[in-house]
N, C-alpha and C positions, 0 to 999 in steps of 0.2 A: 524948120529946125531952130531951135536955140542955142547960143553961143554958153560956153558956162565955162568959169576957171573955176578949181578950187587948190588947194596946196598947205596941205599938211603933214604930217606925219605918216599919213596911214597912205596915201597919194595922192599924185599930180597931173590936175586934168587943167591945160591953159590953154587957152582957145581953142576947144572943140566943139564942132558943131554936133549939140544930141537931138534926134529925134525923140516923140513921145514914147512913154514907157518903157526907157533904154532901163536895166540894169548891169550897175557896176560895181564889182567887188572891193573890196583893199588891196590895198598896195599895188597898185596898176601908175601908170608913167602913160599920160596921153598927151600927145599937144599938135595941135595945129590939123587932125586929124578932123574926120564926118565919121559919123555913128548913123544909122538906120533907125524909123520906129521899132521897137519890140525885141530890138537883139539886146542879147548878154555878154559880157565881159568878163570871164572868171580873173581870179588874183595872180598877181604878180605876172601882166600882161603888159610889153609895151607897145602903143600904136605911134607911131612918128607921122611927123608933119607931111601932108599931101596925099596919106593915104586914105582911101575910104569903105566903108563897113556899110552894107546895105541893108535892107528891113529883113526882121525877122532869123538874123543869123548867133549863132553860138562860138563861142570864141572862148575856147580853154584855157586854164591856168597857162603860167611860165610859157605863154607863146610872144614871139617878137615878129613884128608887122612893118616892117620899113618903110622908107617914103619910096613913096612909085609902086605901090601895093593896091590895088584896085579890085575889094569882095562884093561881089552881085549878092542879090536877095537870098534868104534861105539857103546858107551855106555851112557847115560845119567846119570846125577848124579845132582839132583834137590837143588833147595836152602835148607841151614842148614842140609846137612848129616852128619853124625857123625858116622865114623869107631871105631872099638876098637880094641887094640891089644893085653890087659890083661886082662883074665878074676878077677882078685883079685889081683886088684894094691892095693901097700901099699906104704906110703912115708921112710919109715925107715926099713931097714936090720934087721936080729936076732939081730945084738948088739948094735940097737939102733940109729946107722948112718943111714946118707939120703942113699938111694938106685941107684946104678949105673947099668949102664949096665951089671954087671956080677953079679946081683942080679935079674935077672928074666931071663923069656924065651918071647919071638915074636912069637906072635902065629900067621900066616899066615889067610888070607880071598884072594877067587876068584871072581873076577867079571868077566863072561864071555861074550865071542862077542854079542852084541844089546841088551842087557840088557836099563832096565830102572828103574832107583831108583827116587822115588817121593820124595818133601820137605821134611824135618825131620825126614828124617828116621834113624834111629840106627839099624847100623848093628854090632853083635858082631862078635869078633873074632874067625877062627875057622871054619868059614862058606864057602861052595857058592853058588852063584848067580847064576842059570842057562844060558846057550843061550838062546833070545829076552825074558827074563824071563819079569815082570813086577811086580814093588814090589810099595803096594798103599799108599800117603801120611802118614805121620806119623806113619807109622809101625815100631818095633821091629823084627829085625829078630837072631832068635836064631839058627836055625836050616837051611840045606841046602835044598835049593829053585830050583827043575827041570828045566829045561827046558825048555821052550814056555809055562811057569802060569804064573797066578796073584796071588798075594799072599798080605795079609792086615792085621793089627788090633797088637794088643797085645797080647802077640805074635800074629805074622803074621802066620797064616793059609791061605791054599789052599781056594780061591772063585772060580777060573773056569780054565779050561785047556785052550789057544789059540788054540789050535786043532779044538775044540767044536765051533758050530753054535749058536749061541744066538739068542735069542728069539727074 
């Protein structure tokens, strides 16, 4: 991988590691993040520091990727997804100051190889995403997701195993 800054107008990519043939849109905010060979970035994405993107994945418009975000290879990540990495963010400390880095914990989330996350989904922290799991538009996902399912709704519960023959 190679390191690249760049920072202009259109966006901001400072020390992030690209693999070969990454594309990347405009107005994306990347820093301190890992990109995969072959994956895409749609616009108006941001990836924050210590998260990482594996080979070969798609990564929608207006998604946000937080630090402690870790996507395996070949994963989809649909328009407006929304990671989390606290579960009870606060803006100010016991004494009343804004809160820094040494005023919380990074709770980690896995997304693993062939995964597919639908538009709008929120996934909290803490979680993960099984292999070719498939998680259904607008879901919440609280809890971790097996394997080869589909998983939807508020919270997201199990609809069907990919194993299973459908009707």
């Amino acid at each position: 991988m190679k390191k690249i800054t760049i920072n202009n107008e259109r966006q901001s990519i400072i020390n992030v590691a690209l693999g070969d043939n990454v594309e990347i849109y405009n107005f994306v905010n990347l820093y301190g993040c890992s990109i995969g060979d072959g994956s895409k970035v749609g616009s108006f994405v941001e990836i924050q520091k210590g998260a990482t993107i594996g080979k070969n994945c798609k990564i929608s418009s207006h998604t946000f990727i937080c630090e402690g975000v870790h996507i395996s290879d070949r994963v989809f990540i649909g328009h407006n997804v929304t990671f989390i990495n606290d579960l009870f963010p606060r803006a100010t400390n016991q004494e009343g100051g804004l809160q820094t880095e040494d005023n919380w914990n990074c709770i980690e989330t896995f997304i693993a190889e062939g995964a597919s996350i639908g538009s709008s989904v929120t996934i909290l922290c803490g979680v993960s995403i099984g292999r070719d799991a498939v998680i259904g538009a607008g879901s919440v996902v609280t809890k971790n997701v097996p394997d080869n399912t589909v998983y939807a709704g508020n919270p997201a519960k199990l609809i069907r195993s990919l194993n299973q023959k459908t009707a």
